[in-house]
Structure formats: C-alpha cells, structure tokens
C-alpha positions, 0 to 999 in steps of 0.5 A: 483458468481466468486471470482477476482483473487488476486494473487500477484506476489512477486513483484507486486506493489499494490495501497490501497485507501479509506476514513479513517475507511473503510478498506485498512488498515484492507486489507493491513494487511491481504495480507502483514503482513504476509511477513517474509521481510516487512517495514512498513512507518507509519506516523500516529504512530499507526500500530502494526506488529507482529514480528517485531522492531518499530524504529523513525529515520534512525540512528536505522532503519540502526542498525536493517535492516536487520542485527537484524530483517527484518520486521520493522515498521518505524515512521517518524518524523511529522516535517521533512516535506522534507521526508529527513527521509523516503527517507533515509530509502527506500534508504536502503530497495533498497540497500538490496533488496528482502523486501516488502515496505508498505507506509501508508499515501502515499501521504505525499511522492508523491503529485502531483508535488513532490515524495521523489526520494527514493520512485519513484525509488522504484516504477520505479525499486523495481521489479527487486530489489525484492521489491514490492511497497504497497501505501495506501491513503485516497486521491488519488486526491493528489498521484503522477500519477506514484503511480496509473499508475505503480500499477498492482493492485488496491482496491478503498474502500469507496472515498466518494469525487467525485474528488477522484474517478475521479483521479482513474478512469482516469488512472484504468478505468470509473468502479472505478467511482461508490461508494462503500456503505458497511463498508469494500466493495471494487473494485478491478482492476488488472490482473485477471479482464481483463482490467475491475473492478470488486465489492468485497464484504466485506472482511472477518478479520482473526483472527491474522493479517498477519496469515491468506490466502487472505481475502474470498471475492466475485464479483459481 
C-alpha cells in the first residue's frame, strides 16, 4: 500500500468534514497547530492551542495580533448571529497577512446563501496574502459551494447523512459518495490523488498536538 501525498503549500486552502467525534478536529490539530502565525475561530469555546492567548472579542484580538502574540484562539460571542465579530477579526488577519486561518464550525459563517465578506475574500484571495483558509464542518449540505470548490484539499471523516456526502461528491467527485466506518478513517481528495479520492486509514495521534509531522496514515 502507498501513502497519499499530503503535502501542503504554505498557502493552500484546506476543507475538514465530518460528523462530531470523528476526527477533523483531531487532524486539523495535527497538521496546523503547529504553524508559529496561526488563528484559531472557535465558536464552541473548547479548543486549547498551545503557545498562544485566547481573547472573546475584536477590541482584544486588535491589542494581541500580532503585536503581542501570533497565534490566537478567537471565541466569538454565540449572540452576534450577523458574524460582525468574526468578520472583524479575518479582517485583520488579511491586513497582516502571512498567518494560517483555521474556522471551526464553518458553516456558521458560509451558508448557502450568505458568507461573512471577510471570509469569501479570504478564501478568494488569502493565497497571495499568505494565508491559507482551514474550514472544518460537520455539515457541509449547509457550506458555501466556494468553501468546498476553492479547497485544493479535502478530508471527508465520518458524514453519516447521505445528503451531506452528495454535497461533497458533487464538487470533489463520486469517490467521496462511500462512508468512512472506522473511528478517525478518512477520504482524502487533493493534488497527489490525480483528480481521484483515495481511503486513509485512521490517523495516528502525536503525543503533543501541533508538535509532531503529518499523522502516518496509508491508501488503500
């Protein structure tokens, strides 16, 4: 068996999806924490990223980034349901450049039928600004079709709703379309599959997220 080729361009945008408990948050730790300019949108108040300051609102994001640190965990209020927040904070990511932009909960920002502006120039435009895109989701039947279109790679983890991966298979390809059924076993579509989707085995953890090279993991 061959591994797939995940190597990621420094500004490479990347889409993570799967059902709760799965494994995207697990991998998107083990390929991006590690990144020494890193922002971090958690809408769920639950992630923990070493190295770096954790702030709730853009009055404190503008005050640490990147003046006092570069990698940030940024808790949006559950309230502001516009995304007034978040949107001021990609804002300023942009403006600096040269920072890797992890969303989880993504489609709380790019439904269907509305993405915060922040975001779609982010994803539009974040390579020559130096900042690659990470968008993690449960439910990608709701993401934006730029977020999946304008991803160079993709991981689907477990979708256990068909509707979720037809969505992906409609703009990754038909491969995508077969459920995962080991805990933390993925599909990978993306540069070195050659238009294709390859089945990973399960990832292996590292034992410090963030600290460890992409997880071993192999096609089959």
């Amino acid at each position: 068996m061959s591994r797939p080729d995940f190597t990621l361009g420094p500004t490479d945008r990347v889409l993570i999806v799967g059902r709760t408990g799965s494994g995207k948050s697990t991998l998107a730790r083990v390929l991006f924490y590690g990144h020494r300019s890193l922002v971090v949108i958690d809408p769920k108040h639950e992630e923990i990223l070493p190295r770096s300051i954790t702030v709730t609102t853009p009055a404190e994001f503008r005050r640490v980034f990147p003046q006092r640190s570069s990698r940030i965990v940024f808790r949006p209020d559950p309230e502001d349901h516009r995304a007034t927040d978040v949107d001021e904070v990609i804002r300023r990511v942009l403006a600096y450049g040269n920072t890797c932009l992890l969303l989880h909960e993504t489609v709380d920002y790019a439904t269907p039928t509305r993405i915060v502006p922040s975001l779609r120039r982010a994803i539009k435009t974040g390579r020559s600004l130096g900042v690659p895109v990470v968008a993690c989701s449960q439910r990608p039947i709701g993401l934006h079709n730029d977020v999946i279109a304008e991803a160079e790679h993709v991981f689907v983890f477990d979708l256990a709703i068909e509707g979720d991966r037809e969505k992906v298979a409609g703009i990754v390809g038909d491969g995508v379309r077969e459920r995962v059924g080991r805990p933390f076993e993925f599909l990978y579509a993306g540069p070195g599959t050659s238009g294709g989707v390859v089945r990973c085995d399960p990832i292996r953890l590292p034992a410090v997220p963030g600290a460890a090279p992409p997880p071993e993991t192999e096609a089959r």
